[in-house]
DSSP file (Angstrom, degrees, kcal/mol; ACC not computed):
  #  RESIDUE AA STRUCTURE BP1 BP2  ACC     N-H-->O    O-->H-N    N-H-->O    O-->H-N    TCO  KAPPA ALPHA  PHI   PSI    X-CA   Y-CA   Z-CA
    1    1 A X              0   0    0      0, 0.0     2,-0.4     0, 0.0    63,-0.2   0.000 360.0 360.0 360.0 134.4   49.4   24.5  -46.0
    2    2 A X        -     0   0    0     61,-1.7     3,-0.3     1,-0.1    62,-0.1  -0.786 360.0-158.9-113.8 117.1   52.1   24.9  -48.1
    3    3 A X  S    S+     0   0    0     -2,-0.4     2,-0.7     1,-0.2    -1,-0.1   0.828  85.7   4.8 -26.5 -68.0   52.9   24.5  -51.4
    4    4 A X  S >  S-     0   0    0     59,-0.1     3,-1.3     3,-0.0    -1,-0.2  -0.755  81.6-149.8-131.8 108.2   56.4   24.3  -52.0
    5    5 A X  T 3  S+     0   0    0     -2,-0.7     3,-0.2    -3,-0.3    58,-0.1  -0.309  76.4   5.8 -66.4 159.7   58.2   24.4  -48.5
    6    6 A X  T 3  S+     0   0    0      1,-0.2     2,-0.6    56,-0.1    -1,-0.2   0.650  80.1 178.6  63.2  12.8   61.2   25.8  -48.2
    7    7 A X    <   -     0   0    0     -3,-1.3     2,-0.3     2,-0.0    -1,-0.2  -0.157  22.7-140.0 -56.4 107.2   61.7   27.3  -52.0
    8    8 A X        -     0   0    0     -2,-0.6     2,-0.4    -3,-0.2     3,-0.2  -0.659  13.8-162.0 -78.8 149.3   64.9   29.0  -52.3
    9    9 A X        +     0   0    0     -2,-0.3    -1,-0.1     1,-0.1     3,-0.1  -0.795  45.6 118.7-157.5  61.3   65.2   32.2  -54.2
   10   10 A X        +     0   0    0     -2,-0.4     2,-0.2     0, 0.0    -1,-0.1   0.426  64.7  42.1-138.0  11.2   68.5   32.8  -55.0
   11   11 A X  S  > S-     0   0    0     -3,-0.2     4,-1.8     1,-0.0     0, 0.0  -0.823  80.2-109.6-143.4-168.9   68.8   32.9  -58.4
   12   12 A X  H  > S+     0   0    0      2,-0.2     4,-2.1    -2,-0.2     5,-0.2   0.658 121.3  58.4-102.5 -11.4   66.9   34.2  -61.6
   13   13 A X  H  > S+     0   0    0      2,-0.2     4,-5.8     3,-0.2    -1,-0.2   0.958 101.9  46.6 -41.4 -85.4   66.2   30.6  -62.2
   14   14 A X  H  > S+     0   0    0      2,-0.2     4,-1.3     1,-0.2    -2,-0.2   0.887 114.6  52.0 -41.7 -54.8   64.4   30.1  -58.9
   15   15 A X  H >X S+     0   0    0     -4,-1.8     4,-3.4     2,-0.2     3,-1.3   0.993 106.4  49.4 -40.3 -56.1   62.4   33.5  -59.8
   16   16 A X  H 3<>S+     0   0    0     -4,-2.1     5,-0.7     1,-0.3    -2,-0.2   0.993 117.4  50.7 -65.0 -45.9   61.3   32.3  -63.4
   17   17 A X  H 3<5S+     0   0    0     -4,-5.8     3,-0.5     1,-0.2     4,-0.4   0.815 105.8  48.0 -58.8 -18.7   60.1   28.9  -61.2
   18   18 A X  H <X5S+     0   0    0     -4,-1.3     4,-1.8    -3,-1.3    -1,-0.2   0.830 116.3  45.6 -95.0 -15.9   58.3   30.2  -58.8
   19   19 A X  T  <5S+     0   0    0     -4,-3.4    -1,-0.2     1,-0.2    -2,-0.2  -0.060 110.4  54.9-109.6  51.4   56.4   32.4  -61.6
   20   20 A X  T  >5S+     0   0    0     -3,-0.5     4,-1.4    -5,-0.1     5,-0.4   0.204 108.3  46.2-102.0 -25.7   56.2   29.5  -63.4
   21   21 A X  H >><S+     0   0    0     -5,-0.7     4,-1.7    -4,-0.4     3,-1.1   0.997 115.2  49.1 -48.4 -56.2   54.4   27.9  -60.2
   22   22 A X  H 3X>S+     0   0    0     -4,-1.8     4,-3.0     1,-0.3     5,-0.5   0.947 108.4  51.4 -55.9 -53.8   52.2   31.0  -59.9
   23   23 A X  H 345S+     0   0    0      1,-0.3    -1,-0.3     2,-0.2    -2,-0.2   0.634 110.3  48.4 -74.0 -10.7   51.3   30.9  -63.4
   24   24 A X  H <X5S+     0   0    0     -4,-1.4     4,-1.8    -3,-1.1     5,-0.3   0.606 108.0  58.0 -81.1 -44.7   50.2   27.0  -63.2
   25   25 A X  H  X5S+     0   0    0     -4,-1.7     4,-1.5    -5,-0.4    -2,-0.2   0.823 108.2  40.7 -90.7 -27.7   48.3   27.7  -60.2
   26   26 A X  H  X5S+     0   0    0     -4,-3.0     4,-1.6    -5,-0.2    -1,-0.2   0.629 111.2  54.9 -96.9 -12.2   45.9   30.4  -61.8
   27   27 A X  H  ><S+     0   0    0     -5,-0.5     4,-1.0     3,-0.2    -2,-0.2   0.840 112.2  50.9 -85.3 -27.6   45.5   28.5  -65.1
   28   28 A X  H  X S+     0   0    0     -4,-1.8     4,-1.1     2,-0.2     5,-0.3   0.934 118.1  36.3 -51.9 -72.3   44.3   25.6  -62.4
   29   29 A X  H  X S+     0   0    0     -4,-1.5     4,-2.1    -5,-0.3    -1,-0.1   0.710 108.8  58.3 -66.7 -13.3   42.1   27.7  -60.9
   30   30 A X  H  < S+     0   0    0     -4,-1.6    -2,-0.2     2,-0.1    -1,-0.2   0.987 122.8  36.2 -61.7 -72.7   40.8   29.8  -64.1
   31   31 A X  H  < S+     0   0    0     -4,-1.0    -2,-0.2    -5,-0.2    -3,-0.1   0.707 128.6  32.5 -16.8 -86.7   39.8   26.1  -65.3
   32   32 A X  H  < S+     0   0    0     -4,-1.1    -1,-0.2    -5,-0.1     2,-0.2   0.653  94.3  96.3 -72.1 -50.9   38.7   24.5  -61.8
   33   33 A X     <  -     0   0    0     -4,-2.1     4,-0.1    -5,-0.3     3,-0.1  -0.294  68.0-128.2 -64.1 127.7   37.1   27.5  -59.7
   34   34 A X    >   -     0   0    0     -2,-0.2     3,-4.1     4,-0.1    -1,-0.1  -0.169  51.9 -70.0 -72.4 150.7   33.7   28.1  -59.5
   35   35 A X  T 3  S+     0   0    0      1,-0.3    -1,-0.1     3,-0.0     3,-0.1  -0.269 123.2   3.8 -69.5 173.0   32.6   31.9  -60.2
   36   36 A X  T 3  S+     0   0    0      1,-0.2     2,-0.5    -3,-0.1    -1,-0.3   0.571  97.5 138.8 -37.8  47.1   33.8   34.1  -57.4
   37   37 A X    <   -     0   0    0     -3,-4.1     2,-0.2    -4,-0.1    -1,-0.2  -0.852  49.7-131.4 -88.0 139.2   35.5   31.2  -55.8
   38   38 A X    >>  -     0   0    0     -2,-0.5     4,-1.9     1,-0.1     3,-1.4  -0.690  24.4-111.4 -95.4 164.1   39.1   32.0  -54.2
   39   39 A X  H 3> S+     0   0    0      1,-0.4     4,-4.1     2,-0.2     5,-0.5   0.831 117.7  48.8 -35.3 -59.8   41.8   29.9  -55.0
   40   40 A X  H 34 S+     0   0    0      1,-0.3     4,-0.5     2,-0.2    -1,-0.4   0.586 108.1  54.6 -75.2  21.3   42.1   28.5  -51.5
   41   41 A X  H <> S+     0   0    0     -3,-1.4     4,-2.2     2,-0.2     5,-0.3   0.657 105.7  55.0-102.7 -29.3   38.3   27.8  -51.3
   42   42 A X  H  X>S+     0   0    0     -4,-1.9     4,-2.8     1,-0.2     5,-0.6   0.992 106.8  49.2 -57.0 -51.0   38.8   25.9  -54.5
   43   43 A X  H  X5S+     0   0    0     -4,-4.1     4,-1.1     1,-0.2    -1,-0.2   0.897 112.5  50.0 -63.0 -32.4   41.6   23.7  -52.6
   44   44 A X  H  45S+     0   0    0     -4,-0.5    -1,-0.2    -5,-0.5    -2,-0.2   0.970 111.7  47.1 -80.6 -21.6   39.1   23.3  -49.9
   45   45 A X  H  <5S+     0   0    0     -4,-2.2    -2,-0.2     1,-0.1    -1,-0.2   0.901 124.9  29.5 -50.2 -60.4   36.5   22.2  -52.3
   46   46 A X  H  <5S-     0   0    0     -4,-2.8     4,-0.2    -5,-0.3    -3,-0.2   0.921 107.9-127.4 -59.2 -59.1   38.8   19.7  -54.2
   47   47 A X     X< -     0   0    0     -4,-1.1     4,-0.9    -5,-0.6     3,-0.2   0.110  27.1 -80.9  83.2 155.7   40.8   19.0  -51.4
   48   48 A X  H >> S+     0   0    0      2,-0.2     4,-2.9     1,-0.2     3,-1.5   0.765 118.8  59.5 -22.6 -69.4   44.7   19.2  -51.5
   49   49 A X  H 3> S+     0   0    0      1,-0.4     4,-0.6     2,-0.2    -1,-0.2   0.722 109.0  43.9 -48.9 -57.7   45.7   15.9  -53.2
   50   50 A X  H 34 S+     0   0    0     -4,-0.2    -1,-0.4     2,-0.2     4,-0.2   0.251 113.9  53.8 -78.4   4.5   43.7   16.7  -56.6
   51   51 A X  H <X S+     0   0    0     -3,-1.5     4,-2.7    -4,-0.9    -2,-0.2   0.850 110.8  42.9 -62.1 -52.0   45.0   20.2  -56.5
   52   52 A X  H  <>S+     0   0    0     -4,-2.9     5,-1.8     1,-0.2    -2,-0.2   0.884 117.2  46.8 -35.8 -49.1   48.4   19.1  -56.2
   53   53 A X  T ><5S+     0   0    0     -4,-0.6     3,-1.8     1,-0.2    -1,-0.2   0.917 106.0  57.5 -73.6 -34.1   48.0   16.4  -58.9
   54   54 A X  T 345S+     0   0    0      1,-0.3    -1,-0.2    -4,-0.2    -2,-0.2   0.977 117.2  38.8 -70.7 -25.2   46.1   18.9  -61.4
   55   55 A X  T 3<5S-     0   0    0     -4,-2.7    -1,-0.3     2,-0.1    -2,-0.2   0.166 120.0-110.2-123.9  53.3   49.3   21.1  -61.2
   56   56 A X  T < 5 +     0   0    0     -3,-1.8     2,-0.5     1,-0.2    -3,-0.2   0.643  63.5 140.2  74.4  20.1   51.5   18.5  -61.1
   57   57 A X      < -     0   0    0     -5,-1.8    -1,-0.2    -8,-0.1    -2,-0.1  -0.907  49.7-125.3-108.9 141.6   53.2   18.2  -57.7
   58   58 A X        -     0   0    0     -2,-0.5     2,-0.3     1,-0.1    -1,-0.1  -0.203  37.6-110.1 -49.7 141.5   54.0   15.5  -55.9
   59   59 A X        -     0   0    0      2,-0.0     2,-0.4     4,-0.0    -1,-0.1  -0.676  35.5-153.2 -92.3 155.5   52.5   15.7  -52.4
   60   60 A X    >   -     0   0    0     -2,-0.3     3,-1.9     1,-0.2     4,-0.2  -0.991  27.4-140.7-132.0 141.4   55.1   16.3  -49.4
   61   61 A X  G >  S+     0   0    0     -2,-0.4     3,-1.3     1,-0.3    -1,-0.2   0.767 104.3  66.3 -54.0 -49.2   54.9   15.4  -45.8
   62   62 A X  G 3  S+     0   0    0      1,-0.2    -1,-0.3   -59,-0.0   -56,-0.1   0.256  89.2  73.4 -64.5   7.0   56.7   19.2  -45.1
   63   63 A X  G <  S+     0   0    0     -3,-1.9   -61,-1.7   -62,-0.1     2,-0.4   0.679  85.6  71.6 -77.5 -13.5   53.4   20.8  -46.5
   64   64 A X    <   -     0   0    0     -3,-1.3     3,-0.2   -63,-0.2    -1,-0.1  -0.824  67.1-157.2 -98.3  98.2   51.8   20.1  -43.8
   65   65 A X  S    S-     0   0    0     -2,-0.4     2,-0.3     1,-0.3    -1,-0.1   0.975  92.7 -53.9 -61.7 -51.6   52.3   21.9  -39.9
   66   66 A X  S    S-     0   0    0     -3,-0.1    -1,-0.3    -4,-0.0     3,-0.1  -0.951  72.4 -82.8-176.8 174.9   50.6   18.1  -39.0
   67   67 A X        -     0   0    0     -2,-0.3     2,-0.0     1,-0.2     8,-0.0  -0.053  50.1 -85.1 -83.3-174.5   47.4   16.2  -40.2
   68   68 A X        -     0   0    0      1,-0.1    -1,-0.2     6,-0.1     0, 0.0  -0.272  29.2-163.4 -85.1 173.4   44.0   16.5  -39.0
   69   69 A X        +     0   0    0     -3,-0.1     2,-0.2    -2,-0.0    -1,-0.1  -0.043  41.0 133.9-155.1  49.9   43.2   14.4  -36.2
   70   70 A X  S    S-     0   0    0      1,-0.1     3,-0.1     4,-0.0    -2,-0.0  -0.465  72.6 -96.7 -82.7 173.2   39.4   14.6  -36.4
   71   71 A X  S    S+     0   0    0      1,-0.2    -1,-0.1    -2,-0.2     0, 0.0   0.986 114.6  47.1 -43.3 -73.0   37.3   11.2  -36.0
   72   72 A X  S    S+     0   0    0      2,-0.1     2,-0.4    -3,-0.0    -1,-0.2   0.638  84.4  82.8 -66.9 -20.9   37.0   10.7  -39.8
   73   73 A X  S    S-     0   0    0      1,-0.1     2,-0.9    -3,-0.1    -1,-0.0  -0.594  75.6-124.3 -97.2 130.6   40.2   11.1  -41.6
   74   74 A X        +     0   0    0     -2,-0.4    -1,-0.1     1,-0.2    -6,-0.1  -0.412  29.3 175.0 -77.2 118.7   42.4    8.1  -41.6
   75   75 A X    >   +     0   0    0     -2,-0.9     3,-2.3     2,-0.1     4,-0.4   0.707  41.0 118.0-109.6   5.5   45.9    8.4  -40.4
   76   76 A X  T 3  S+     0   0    0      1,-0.2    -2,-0.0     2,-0.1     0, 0.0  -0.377  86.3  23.6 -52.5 155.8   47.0    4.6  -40.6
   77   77 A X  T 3> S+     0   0    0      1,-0.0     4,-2.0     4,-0.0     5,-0.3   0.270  89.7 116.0  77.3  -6.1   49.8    4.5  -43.0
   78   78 A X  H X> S+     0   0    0     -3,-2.3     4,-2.7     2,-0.2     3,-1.1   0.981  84.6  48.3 -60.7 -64.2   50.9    8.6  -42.4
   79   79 A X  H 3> S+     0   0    0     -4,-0.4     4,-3.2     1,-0.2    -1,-0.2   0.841 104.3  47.5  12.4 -96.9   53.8    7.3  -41.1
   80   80 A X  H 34 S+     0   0    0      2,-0.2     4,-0.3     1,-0.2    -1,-0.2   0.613 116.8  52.2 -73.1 -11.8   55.0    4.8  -43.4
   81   81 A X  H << S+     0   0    0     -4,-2.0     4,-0.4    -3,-1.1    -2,-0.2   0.719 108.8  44.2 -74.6 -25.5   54.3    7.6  -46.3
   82   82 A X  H  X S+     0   0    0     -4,-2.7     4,-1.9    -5,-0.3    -2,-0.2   0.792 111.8  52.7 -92.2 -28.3   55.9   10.1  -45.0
   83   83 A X  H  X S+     0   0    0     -4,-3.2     4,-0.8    -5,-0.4    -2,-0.1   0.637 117.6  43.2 -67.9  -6.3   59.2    7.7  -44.0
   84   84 A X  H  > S+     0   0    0     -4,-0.3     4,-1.0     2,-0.2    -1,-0.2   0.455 110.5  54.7 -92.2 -24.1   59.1    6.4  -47.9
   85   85 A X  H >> S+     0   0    0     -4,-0.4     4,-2.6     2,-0.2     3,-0.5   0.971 116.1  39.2 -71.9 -53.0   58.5   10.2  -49.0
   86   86 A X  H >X S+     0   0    0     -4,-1.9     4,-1.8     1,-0.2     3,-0.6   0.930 118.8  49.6 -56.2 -73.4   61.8   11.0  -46.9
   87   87 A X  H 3X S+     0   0    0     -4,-0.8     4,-1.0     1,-0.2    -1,-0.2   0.579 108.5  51.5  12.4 -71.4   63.4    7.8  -48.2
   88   88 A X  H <X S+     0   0    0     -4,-1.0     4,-2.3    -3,-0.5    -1,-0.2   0.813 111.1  45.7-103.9 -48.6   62.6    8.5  -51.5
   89   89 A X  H <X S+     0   0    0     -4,-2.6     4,-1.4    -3,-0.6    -1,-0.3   0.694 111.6  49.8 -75.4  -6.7   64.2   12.1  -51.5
   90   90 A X  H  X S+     0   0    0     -4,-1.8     4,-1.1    -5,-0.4    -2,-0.2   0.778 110.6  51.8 -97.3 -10.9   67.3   11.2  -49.8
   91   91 A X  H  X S+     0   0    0     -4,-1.0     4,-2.0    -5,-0.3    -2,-0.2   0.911 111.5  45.1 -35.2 -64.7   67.6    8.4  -52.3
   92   92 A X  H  X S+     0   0    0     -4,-2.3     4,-3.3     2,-0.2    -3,-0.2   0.912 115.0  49.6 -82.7 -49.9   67.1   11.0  -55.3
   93   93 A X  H  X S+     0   0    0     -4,-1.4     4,-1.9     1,-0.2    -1,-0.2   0.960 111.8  52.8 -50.9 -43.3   69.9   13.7  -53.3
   94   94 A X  H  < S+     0   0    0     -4,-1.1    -2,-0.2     2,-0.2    -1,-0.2   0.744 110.2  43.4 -61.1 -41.1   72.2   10.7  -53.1
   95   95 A X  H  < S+     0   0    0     -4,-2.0    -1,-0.2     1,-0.1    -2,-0.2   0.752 108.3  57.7 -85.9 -24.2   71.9    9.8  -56.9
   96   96 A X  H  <        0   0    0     -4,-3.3    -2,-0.2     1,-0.2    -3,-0.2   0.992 360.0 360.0 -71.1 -44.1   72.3   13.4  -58.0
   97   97 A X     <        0   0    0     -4,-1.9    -1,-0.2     0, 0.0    -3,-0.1   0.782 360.0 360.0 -67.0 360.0   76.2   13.9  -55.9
C-alpha cells in the first residue's frame, strides 16, 4: 500500500507537503494507536479507508498493487470505482488547463 503514489519532489513546496503528510500521519496515529502499536499495525487494525479518511485523503485506485481476492471481501463495483476515480481526475486535470 501506498499512500500517495507517485508524489513528486521537485520543489520546496512538494518537501514542506510531504512533511506536512508525515506530520498528519503521526498526529493520527499518536491519537489512534494502541500502546506499542506501529503505525502500519494501526492501518491493519482500522483498515485503510478510515485511515485515509481520519487524515483526510481521498482513497485512490493507484494505492493499491490490486485488491484482495480472498472469499470475503467484495469486489463487485471495483471496477466502476476505480473508472469514476479515473473519470473524476481527468475531469479535475481538464478544468485546471
Amino acid at each position: 500500500t501506498v499512500i500517495i503514489p507517485f508524489m513528486k519532489m521537485d520543489t520546496e513546496e512538494d518537501y514542506e507537503r510531504i512533511k506536512e503528510l508525515a506530520s498528519t500521519v503521526i498526529d493520527y496515529w499518536a491519537e489512534n494507536g494502541l500502546e506499542h502499536e506501529r503505525c502500519g499495525e494501526m492501518i491493519e487494525r482500522i483498515g485503510l479507508v478510515n485511515f485515509l479518511e481520519g487524515i483526510g485523503i481521498d482513497p485512490d485506485p493507484n494505492m493499491i498493487k490490486q485488491p484482495r481476492n480472498v472469499s470475503y471481501v467484495r469486489m463487485d463495483g471495483w471496477d466502476e470505482a476505480a473508472e469514476e476515480w479515473f473519470n473524476r481526475k481527468r475531469e479535475e486535470k481538464m478544468a485546471a488547463a
